[in-house]
C-alpha positions in Angstrom: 14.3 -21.7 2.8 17.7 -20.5 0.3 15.2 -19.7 -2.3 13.0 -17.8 -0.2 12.3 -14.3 -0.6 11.3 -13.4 3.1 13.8 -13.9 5.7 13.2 -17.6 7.8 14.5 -17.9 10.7 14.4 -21.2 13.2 14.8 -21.3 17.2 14.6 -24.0 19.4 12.5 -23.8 22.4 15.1 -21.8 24.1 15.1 -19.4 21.9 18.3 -20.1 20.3 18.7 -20.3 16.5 18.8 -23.4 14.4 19.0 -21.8 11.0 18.4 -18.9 8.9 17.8 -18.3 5.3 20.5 -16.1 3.0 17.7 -13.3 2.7 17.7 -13.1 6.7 21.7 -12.8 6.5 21.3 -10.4 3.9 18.2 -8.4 6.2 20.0 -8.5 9.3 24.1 -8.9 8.4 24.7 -11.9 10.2 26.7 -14.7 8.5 24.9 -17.9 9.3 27.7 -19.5 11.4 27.9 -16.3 13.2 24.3 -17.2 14.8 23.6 -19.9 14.9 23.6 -21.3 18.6 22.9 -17.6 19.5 19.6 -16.3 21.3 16.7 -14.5 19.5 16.7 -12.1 22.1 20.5 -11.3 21.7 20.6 -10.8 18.1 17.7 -9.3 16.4 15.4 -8.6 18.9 16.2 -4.7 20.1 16.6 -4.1 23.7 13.4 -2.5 24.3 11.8 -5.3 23.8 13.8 -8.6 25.0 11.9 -8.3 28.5 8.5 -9.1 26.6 10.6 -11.7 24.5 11.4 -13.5 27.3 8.0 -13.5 28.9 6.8 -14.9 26.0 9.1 -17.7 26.1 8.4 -18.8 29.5 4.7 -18.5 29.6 4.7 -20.1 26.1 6.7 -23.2 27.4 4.7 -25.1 30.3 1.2 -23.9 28.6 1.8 -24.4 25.0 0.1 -20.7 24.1 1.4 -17.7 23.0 -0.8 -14.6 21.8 1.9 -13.9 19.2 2.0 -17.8 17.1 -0.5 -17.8 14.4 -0.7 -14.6 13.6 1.2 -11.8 11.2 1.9 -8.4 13.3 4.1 -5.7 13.0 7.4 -5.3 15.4 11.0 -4.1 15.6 13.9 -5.6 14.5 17.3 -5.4 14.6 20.2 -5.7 13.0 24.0 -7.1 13.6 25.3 -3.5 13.6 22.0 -2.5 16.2 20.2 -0.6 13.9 16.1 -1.3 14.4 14.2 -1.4 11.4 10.4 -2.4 11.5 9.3 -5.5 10.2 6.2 -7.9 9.6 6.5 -11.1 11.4 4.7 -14.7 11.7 5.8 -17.5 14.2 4.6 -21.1 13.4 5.5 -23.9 16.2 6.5 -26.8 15.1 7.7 -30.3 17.1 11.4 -31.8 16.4 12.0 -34.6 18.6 9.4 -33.6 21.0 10.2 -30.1 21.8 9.0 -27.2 20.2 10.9 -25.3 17.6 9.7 -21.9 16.2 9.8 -20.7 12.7 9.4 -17.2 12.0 8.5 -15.4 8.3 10.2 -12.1 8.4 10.0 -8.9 5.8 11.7 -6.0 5.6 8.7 -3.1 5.5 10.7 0.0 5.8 9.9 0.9 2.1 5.8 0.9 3.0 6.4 2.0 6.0 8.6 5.0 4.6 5.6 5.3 1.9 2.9 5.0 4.2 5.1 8.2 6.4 5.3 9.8 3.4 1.7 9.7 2.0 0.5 10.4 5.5 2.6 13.8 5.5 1.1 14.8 1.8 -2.2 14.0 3.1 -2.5 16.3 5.8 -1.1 18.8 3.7 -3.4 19.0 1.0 -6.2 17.6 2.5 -7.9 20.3 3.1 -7.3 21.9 -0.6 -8.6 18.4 -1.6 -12.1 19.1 0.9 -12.3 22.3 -0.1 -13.0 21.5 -3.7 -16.9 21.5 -5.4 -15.7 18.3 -7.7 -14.5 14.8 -7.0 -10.7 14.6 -6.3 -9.1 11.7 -6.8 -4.8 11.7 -6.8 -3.4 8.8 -8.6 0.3 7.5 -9.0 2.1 6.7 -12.0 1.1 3.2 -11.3 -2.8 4.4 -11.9 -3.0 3.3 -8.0 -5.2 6.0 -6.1 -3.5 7.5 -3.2 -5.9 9.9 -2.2 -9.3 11.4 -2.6 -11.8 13.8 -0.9 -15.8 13.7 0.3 -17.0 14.4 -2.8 -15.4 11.5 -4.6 -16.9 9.1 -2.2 -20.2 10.4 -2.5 -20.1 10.3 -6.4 -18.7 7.0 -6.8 -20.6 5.3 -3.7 -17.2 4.5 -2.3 -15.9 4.9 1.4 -12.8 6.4 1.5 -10.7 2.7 2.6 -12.1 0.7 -0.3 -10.4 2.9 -2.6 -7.2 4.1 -1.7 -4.5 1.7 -3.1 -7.0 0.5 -5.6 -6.4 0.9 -9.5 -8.5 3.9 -10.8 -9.8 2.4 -13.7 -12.2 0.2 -11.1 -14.0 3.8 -11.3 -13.2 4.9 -14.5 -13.0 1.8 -16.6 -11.5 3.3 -20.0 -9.5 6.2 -20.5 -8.0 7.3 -17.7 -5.5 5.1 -17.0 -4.2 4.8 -19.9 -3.2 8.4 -20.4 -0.8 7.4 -17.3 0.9 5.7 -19.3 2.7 6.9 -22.0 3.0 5.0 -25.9 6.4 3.8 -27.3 6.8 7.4 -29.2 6.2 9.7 -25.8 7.3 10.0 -22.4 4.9 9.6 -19.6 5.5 13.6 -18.9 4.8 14.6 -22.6 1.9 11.9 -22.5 0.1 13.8 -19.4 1.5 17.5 -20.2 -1.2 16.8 -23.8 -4.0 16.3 -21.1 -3.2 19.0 -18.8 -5.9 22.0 -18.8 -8.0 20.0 -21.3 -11.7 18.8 -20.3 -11.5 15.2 -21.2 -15.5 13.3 -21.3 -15.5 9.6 -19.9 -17.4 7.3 -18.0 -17.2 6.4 -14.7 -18.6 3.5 -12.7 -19.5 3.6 -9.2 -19.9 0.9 -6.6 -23.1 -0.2 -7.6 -22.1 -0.9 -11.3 -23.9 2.1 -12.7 -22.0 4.2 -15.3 -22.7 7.6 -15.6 -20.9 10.6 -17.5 -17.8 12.6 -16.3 -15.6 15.0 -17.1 -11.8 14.8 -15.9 -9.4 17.9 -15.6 -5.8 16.2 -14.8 -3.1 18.5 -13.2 0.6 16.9 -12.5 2.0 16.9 -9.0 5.7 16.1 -8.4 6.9 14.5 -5.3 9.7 12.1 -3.9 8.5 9.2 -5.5 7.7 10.8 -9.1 4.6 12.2 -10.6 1.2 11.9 -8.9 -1.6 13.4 -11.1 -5.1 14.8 -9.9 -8.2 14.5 -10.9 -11.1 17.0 -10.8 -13.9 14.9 -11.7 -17.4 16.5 -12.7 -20.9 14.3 -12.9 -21.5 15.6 -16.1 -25.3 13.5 -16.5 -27.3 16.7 -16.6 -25.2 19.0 -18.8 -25.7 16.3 -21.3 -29.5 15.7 -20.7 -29.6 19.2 -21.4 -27.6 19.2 -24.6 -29.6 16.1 -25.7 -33.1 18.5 -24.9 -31.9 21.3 -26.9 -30.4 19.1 -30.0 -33.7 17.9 -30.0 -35.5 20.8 -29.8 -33.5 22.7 -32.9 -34.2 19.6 -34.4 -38.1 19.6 -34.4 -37.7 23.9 -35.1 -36.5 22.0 -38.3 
């Protein structure tokens, strides 16, 4: 439990707690003796939602089920000075002495939650310039993580829209990419992307299927919050080079 990462905390069947870990002191700023002996409901669970607490409890107790044990869900917390905070939570039951004691896993998620908030608010904000484009959009983080895309890129890459956000973009563009998001030991990531900026840069990219076919790449940097995003316009460039191929070949037999 001490070296855990999430917070643990245990409860007897009454709902009172046994134990807790130093990162559920740390989440909630409770000392350990300061708790323990103390109800669930009284010390991180926020008003709002003790009544369903405690109807838990006492169906849980002469039936032996409870919707909630087995499971990971997402729920409010709070803390020792009342402020809530959401959280991702798993109970496991476990028997000590013949009566039930509860373990719950506990982790702080207001950073993804705060992210996901965030990401929803760009979204809906450039969506529609994203839409409105003729080429495959695809906005990726410094991380090469995409974090958004429009129609067009799910059509071209055989992709629906969930398999790909928070995926790495070099599952769609293997070689290349990527790595221009990421700056070398001589440049800063700004001055690595500012040389791509404006410039037409010729790759492959893969779709679902495994297929690789041509593309071109236009990169343009967006700042936000959290740092630079970059996005991609991203042109199926398979004709234009069957064509160049036809002509080459044609000059060629002129010759």
């Amino acid at each position: 439990m001490d070296a855990a990462l999430d917070c643990i905390i245990m409860a007897d069947h009454q709902g009172r707690i046994i134990d807790l870990n130093p990162a559920a002191e740390q989440n909630f700023g409770y000392s350990r003796t300061a708790v323990i002996g103390k109800t669930v409901a009284e010390t991180i669970i926020p008003p709002a939602l003790r009544e369903a607490h405690e109807r838990g409890m006492a169906r849980y107790l002469p039936t032996g089920k409870a919707v909630v044990l087995g499971t990971r869900f997402e729920i409010t917390a709070m803390r020792a000075d009342g402020s809530e905070f959401p959280i991702e939570l798993a109970i496991t039951p476990a028997l000590v002495t013949d009566q039930p004691v509860f373990i719950a896993y506990l982790r702080d998620i207001t950073t993804r939650k705060d992210a996901e908030k965030h990401l929803a608010q760009m979204e809906g904000k450039y969506r529609w310039l994203l839409e409105a484009a003729p080429d495959a959009m695809v906005v990726v983080n410094e991380g090469g993580e995409i974090v958004l895309l429009n129609l067009q890129a799910e059509k071209q890459f055989g992709y629906r829209r969930d398999e790909l956000v928070g995926q790495q973009v070099n599952n769609i563009i293997p070689e290349g990419f990527a790595e221009r998001l990421v700056a070398d030991d001589l440049r800063s990531a700004a001055d690595a992307l500012a040389q791509q900026i404006g410039t037409g840069i010729e790759l492959i990219g893969r779709r679902k299927d495994g297929s690789a076919f041509p593309i071109e790449i236009m990169l343009s940097p967006l700042e936000n919050a959290e740092g630079t995003l970059v996005t991609a316009a991203i042109r199926d460039i398979t004709t234009r080079q069957e064509v160049e191929a036809h002509l080459v070949q044609k000059v060629e037999e002129l010759n």
